[in-house]
N, C-alpha and C positions, 0 to 999 in steps of 0.2 A: 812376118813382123820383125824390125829392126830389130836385135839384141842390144842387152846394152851391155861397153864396157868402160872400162876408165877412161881411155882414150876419146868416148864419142861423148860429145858436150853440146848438142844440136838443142837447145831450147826449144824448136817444135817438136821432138821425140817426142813419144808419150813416156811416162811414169815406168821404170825400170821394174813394177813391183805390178807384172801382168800374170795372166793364169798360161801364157803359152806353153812354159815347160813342164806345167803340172801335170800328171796322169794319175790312174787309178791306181799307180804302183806305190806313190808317193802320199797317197792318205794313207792305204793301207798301212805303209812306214809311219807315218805318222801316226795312229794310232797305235802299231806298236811302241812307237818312242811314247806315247803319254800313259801308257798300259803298264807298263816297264816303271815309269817315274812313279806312278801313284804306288805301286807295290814295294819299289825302294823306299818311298818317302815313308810308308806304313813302317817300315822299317828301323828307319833312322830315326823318326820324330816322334819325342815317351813329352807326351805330356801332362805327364805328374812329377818331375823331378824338378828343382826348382832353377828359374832362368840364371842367366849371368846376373854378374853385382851392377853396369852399365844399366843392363835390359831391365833390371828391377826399379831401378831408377825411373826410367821412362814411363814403365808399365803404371809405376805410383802416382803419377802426372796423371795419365789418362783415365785411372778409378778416379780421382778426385773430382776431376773434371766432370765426367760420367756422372756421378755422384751430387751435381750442381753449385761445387765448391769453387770452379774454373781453373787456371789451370795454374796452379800454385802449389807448392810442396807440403808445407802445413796447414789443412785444413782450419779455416777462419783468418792464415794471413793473408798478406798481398801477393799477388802474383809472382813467380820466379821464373825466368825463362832457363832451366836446366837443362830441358828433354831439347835437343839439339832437331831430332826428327819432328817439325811442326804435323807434316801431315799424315803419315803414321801415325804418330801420337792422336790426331784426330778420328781417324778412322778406327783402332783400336776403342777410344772411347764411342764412338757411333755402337760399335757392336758390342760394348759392355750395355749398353743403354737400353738396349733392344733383350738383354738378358745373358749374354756372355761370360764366362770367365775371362777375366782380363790377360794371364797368361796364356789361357789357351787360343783368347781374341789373336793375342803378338804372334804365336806360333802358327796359327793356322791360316792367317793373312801373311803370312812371311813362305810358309809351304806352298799356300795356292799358289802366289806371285814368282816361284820358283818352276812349277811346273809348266806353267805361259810362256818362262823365257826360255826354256829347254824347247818346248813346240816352237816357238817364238824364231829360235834362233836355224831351226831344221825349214821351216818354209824363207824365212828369209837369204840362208845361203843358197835354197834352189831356185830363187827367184831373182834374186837382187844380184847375187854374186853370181850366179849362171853356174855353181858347181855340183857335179856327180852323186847322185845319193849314197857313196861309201862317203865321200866329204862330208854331207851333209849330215849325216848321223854319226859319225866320228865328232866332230863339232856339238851337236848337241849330249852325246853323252861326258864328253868333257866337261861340257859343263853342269849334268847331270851330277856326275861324280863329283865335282868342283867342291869348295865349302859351303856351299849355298845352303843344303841341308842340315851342314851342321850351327849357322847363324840362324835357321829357324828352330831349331831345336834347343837352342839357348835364347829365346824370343829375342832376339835383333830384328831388325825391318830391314837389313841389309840388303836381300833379294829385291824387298818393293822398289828399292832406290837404284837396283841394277835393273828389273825391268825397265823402269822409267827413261834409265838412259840409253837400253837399248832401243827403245820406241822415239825417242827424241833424235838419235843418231840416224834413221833408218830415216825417220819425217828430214830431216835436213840432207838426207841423200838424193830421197824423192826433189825435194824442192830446187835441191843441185842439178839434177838431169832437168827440170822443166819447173821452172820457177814464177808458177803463178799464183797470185795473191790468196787464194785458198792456201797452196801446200805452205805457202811462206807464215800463214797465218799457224797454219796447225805448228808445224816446227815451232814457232814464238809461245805459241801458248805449252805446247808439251815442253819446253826451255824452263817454262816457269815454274808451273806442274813441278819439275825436277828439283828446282829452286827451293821450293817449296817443302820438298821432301827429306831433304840437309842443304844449310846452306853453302856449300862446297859444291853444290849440283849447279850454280850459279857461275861458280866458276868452269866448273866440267861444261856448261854451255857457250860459255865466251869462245872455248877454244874449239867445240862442236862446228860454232859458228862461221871461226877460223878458216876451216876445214873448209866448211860449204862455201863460203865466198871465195876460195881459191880454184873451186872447180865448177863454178858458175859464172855464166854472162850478165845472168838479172841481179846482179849485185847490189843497187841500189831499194832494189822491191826486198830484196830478202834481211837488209839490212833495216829497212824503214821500217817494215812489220816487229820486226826484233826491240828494236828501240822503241817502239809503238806500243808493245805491250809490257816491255819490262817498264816504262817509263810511266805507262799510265797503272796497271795492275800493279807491277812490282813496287812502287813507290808508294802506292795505297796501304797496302800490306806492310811494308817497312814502317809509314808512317804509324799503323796502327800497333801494331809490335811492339814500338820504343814508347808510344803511351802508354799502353799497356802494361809493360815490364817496365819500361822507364831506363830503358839504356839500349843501344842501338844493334847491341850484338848479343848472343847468345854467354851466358856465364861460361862455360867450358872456352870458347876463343881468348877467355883474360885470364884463365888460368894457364892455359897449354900451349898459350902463344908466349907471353914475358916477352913483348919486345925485342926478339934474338932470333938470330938463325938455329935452327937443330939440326945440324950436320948428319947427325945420327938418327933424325929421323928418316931425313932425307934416305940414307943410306938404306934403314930400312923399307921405307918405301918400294924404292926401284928392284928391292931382293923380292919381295913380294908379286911386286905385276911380274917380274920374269920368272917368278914361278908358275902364278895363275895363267898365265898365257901361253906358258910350254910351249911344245913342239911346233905352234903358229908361230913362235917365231921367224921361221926358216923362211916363210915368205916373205917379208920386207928384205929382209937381209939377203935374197935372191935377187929381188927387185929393183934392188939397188945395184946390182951387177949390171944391169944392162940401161944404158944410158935412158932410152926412150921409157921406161917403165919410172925411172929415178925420179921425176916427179911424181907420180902416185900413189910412190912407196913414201916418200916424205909428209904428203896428205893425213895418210893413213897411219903415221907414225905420231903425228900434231898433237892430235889428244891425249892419246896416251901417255906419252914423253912430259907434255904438257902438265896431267892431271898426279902424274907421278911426282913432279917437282913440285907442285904446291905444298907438299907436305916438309917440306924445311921451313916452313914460316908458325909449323903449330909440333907439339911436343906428340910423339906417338903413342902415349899411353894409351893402355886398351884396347891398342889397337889386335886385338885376338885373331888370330890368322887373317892378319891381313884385310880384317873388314874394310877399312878404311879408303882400302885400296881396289876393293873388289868391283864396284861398278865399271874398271876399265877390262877388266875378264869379257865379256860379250861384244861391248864394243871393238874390241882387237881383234875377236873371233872376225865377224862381220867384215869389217873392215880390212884386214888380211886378206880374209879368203875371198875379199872381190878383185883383189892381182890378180888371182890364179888367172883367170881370159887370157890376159894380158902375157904371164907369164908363159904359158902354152902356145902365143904366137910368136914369140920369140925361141920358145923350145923347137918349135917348126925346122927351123932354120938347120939345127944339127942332124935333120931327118933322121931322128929318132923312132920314125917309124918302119927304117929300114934293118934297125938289131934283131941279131937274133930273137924268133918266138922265145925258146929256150930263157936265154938272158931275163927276156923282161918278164916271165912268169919270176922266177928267182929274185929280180928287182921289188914285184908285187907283192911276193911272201915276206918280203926282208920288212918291209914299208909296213905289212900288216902285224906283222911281227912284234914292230918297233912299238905299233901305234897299241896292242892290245897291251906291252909292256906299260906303255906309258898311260893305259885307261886304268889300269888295276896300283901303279901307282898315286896316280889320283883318288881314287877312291879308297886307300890308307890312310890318307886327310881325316878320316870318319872316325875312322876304329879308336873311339876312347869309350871308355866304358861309363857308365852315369854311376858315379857316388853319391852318397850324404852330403853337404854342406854342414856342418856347425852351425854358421852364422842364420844359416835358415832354421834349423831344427830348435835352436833357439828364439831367432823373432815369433816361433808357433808359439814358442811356451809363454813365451813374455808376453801373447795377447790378452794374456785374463786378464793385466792389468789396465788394458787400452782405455779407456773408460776415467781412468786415474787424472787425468792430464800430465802423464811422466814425459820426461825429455829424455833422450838421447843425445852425445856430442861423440862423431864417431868419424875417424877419415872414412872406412869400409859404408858409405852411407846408399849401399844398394839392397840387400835381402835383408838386415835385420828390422830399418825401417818398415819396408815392403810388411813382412808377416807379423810385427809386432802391432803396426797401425799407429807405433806411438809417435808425437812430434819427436823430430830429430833436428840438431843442429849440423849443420854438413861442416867438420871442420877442414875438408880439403877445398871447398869453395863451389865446386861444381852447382851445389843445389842453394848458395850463400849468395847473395850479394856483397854482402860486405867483406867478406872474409875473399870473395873472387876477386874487390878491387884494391884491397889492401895489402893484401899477400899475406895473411896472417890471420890466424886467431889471440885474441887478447882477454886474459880473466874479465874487462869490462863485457865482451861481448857474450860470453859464458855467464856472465853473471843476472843478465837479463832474463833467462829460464834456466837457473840451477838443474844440471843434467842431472840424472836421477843414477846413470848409467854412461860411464867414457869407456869407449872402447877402442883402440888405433892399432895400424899394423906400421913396423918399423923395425929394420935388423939392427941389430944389437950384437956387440963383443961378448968375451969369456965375463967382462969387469961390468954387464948391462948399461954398458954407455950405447949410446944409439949413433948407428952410423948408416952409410947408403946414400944416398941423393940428397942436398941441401935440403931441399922445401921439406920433404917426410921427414929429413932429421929434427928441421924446427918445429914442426907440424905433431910429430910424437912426444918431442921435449916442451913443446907448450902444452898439450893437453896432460903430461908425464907429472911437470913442476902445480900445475894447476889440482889435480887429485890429490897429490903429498901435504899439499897447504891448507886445504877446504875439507877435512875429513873425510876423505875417501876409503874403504880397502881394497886392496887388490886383491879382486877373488880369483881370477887364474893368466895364466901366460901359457895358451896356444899355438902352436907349431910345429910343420913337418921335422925342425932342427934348432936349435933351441937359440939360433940366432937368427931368425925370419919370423916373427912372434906375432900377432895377434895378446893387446893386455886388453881384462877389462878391470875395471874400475866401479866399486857403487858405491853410494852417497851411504854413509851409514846413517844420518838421520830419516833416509826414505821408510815410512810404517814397514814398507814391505822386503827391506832390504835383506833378512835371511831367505826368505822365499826365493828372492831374484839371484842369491849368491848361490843357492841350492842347484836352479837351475842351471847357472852357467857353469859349474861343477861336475852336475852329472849329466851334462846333453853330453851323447857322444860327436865328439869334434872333428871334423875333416875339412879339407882345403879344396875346393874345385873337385877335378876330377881327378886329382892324383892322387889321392890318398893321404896317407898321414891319421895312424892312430892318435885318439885323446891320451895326451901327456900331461903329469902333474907337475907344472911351475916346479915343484918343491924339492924334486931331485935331481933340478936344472943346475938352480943356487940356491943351494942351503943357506949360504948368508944370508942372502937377500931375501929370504922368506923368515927366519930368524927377525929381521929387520921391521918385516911387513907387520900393520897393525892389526 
């Protein structure tokens, strides 16, 4: 049976993704590789600590929903399109619905979806890419190791969204080597799928697409299907979206985008994928050494280069290692290691198979060497340890009042919400419409549900003026000027340093308002997973608690 490599582009070949090179030695591996992941992931993934402040966000979308509320942030309003992941977000609620915890719904759909692309990724290098089972499982524990584990272990959907696009990438490979209206079909539809899952997977498929039209003939069939279903499905979907929410894009793109370039996102960006894609690197950049491979290596460089650059058009916040970034991790895998053929007929040439035996054992130790160095660095990715959250240990306490109809107005608008259950006004916009297209919160817009409870994070000088990034700085001095003028007190200032602060704020005419300042006094306080003892505001700035009502 014909092999396939980059080089052969024969439209009547069959489908690159055949059982020829599979043996009984290659399940066996393969079952060890998923034997291996489920015992790590037992490991890495505590599902009772509380998710990220993002993941709490999303998580609260889909109980709602779940819940028969749809999919809107306060329970009895109108719709908000905040949770960026449509179809995660739907799935998570499938399986609250069914009887799920919703965090454990996000973490354990993000775990499964993690283990498939580790499997996922060891049959496809032995099939697609034609390479050796040390490759092939060096590859997949990379990305075993990878942060996958630790986005599901802070319930992200990040893995769903990287499998997605490694199955989308693989389908437009297939359809590249022999392009008939089935494989162009599945490609289009798994395109969407992707689409569907962020809408950034939309873009990661334009340029998937890219890819596959410059190494196919059927170009016309592969392109017709694409615009066939993005054009009829995708426009459907769109259509129904922007009724639905009543604006065309997700809240999060009018906040993080602002009309501007982000340099810096940019920047981080690109530090990100060349990390996640380590030592794969060496192949394109071999690739490219040799003329006849140099288009290959540029195919195979499309996407990723590609999907790296769209992030100067939107702000990186949150972006927590790299998630943002991470569905180009397997795709590079993949796609790298299908040179390798390629790369080895041109290796031919130096008849390297005439070195010394001696040499190339010492070659192979060095290689194995390098590569067991760089498994155990990746898998330091992991080693944080699970703390307290504050902000969680407090939404617990503040549930007895759920009940109340209390508000919240808080930038931090992920876990306090989340466990408190109480309506909250998102004053950084993400879960806001108004505040996402205005750029601002305004005592009119505060005054609509008198927050019961302001809480903001914002750094501060020795003199507690607030300094850091524009937006936060306005962001913490409008909610800051808004509790000093409306009878608020400030019951504490939270912080690893006493200028990176968490304040909150309570309405002192709330019935409940010693009970809620009680609380947020004595929950003990921590930051993520860094730690940071509860600290008393009051031996911060003595004046300023002198000051305080």
């Amino acid at each position: 049976m014909q092999e396939f490599s980059p080089q052969s582009q024969d439209p009547s070949a069959p489908c690159p993704l055949t059982r020829a090179a599979w043996d009984r030695t290659d399940s066996i591996v393969l079952v060890v590789l998923v034997a291996v992941s489920i015992l790590y992931s037992y490991r890495r993934v505590d599902f009772v600590h509380p998710p990220f402040e993002d993941a709490a966000m999303l998580v609260r979308y889909a109980r709602n929903w779940a819940d028969g509320y749809g999919i809107v942030w306060n329970r009895g309003e109108r719709p908000v399109d905040g949770a960026t992941d449509f179809l995660f977000m739907a799935m998570i609620a499938g399986l609250v619905k069914i009887g799920c915890e919703a965090t454990a719904a996000a973490r354990g759909l993000s775990a499964a979806c993690h283990l498939l692309s580790v499997a996922f990724i060891y049959v496809v290098v032995r099939l697609l890419s034609r390479c050796g089972r040390a490759l092939g499982t060096f590859a997949a524990l990379w990305l075993l190791f990878g942060p996958g584990l630790a986005y599901a272990d802070q319930a992200f959907g990040t893995p769903v969204f990287a499998l997605s696009a490694a199955v989308t990438y693989v389908l437009a490979m297939c359809a590249a080597r022999h392009p008939t209206s089935r494989r162009c079909a599945a490609f289009a539809i798994s395109a969407l799928i992707l689409g569907l899952i962020r809408p950034e997977g939309v873009l990661l498929s334009v340029l998937v697409l890219l890819a596959m039209l410059l190494k196919t003939e059927g170009k016309r069939r592969a392109l017709a299907w694409f615009v066939a279903v993005f054009g009829i499905l995708g426009t459907a979907y769109f259509a129904w979206r922007w009724t639905y929410f009543g604006h065309p894009l997700p809240n999060p793109f009018y906040v993080k985008g602002g009309g501007r370039l982000h340099i810096d996102g940019l920047r981080t960006s690109v530090e990100f994928v060349r990390a996640l894609v380590g030592p794969f690197w060496l192949l394109p950049l071999c690739a490219i050494c040799f003329r006849r491979q140099l288009r290959e290596a540029i195919i195979a460089l499309l996407p990723i280069a590609g999907f790296a650059g769209v992030w100067l058009f939107l702000s990186d916040e949150m972006n927590w290692m790299g998630r943002f970034q991470y569905a180009a991790m397997p795709i590079a895998i993949i796609s790298f290691l299908a040179l390798v053929p390629g790369l080895k007929e041109e290796l031919r040439r130096f008849q390297l198979d005439q070195v010394a035996a001696y040499t190339r054992v010492c070659v192979l130790a060095l290689l194995t060497l390098a590569g067991v160095r760089a498994l155990r660095a990746q898998e330091a990715t992991l080693s944080r340890p699970h703390r307290s959250d504050g902000r969680a240990d407090i939404g617990k306490q503040l549930r007895q009042f759920r009940d109340k109809g209390y508000w919240l107005a808080l930038t931090e608008a992920g876990l306090l919400p989340f466990y408190s259950e109480w309506n909250a006004l998102d004053a950084g916009g993400l879960n806001d419409p108004v505040v996402a297209h205005t750029g601002r919160v305004t005592p009119e817009h505060l005054n609509r549900h008198p927050p019961e409870i302001i809480m903001f994070h914002v750094a501060q000088d020795e003199k507690r003026r607030f300094t850091g990034q524009s937006r936060f700085r306005e962001l913490g001095r409008a909610l800051d000027d808004y509790a000093t003028t409306h009878r608020y007190r400030l019951a504490a200032m939270y912080g690893m340093t006493p200028f990176d602060v968490h304040y909150y704020y309570v309405r002192c005419e709330c019935p409940d308002a010693d009970s809620i300042i009680d609380i947020i006094q004595n929950t003990p306080y921590q930051w993520y997973a860094d730690g940071g003892a509860c600290r008393d505001w009051r031996s911060w700035f003595p004046s300023a608690a002198a000051a305080a009502p």
